[in-house]
C-alpha positions as CSV (number, residue, x, y, z in Angstrom):
1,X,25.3,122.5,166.2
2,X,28.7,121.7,167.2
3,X,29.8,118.2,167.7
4,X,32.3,117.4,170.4
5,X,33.0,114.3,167.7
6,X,34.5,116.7,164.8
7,X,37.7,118.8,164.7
8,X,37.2,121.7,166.4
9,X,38.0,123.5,162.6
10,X,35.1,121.8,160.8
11,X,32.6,122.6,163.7
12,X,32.6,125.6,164.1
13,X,33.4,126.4,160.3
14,X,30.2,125.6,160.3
15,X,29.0,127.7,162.6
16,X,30.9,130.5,161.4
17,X,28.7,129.6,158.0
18,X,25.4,130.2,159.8
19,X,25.9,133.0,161.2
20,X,28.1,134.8,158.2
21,X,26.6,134.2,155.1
22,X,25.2,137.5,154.8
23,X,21.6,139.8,155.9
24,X,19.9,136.8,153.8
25,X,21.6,133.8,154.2
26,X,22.6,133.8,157.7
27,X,20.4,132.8,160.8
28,X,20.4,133.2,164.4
29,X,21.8,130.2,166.4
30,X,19.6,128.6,168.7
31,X,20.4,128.6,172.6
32,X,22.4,125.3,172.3
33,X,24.2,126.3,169.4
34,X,25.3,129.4,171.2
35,X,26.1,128.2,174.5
36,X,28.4,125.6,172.5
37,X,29.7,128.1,170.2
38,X,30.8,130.0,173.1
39,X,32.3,127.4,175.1
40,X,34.4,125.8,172.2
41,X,36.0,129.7,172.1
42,X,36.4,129.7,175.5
43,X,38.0,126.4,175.4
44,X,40.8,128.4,173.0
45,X,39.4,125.3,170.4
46,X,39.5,127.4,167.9
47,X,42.2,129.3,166.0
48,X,42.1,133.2,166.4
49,X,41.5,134.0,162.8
50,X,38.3,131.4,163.6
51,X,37.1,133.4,166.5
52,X,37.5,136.5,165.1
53,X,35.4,135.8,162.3
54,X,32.5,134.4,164.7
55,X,32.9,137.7,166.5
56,X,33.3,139.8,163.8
57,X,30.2,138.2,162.1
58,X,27.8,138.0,164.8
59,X,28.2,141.7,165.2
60,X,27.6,142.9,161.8
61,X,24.0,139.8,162.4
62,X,23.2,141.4,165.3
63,X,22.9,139.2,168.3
64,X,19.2,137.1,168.8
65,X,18.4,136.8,172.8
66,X,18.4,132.9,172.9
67,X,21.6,133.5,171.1
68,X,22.7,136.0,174.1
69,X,21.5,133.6,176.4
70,X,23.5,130.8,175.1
71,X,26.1,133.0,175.2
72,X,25.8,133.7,179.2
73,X,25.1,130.1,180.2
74,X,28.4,128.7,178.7
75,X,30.2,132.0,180.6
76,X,28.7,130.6,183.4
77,X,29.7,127.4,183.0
78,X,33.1,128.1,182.6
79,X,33.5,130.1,185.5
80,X,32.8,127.2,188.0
């Protein structure tokens, strides 16, 4: 997950691990991890080469439901 503590680089450098390491190594995120993901990229927290790797990755994973969920909830958030 994300911490709000860390750089926004190392965070979701991490994330970007999870998710693209591969049809092996990699793993769907959980809800949280999405919703967080999503709302650090929609905070422009990240740099684009960073987002476009998190895109770029999640595509070629395919996206989980809790991780489409995650997804919608920070969308919502953000648009209050």
């Amino acid at each position: 997950m994300i911490e709000r503590g860390r750089s926004s680089y190392e965070g979701f450098a991490a994330t970007i691990k999870l998710v693209g390491t591969g049809a092996r190594g990699s793993r769907d995120l959980s809800f949280g991890e999405a919703r967080e993901a999503m709302a650090v990229l929609l905070a422009g927290e990240t740099s684009e080469a960073q987002a476009g790797a998190f895109l770029i990755a999640m595509r070629l994973k395919g996206e989980a439901a809790a991780e489409l969920a995650g997804f919608a909830q920070a969308l919502r958030e953000a648009s209050m």
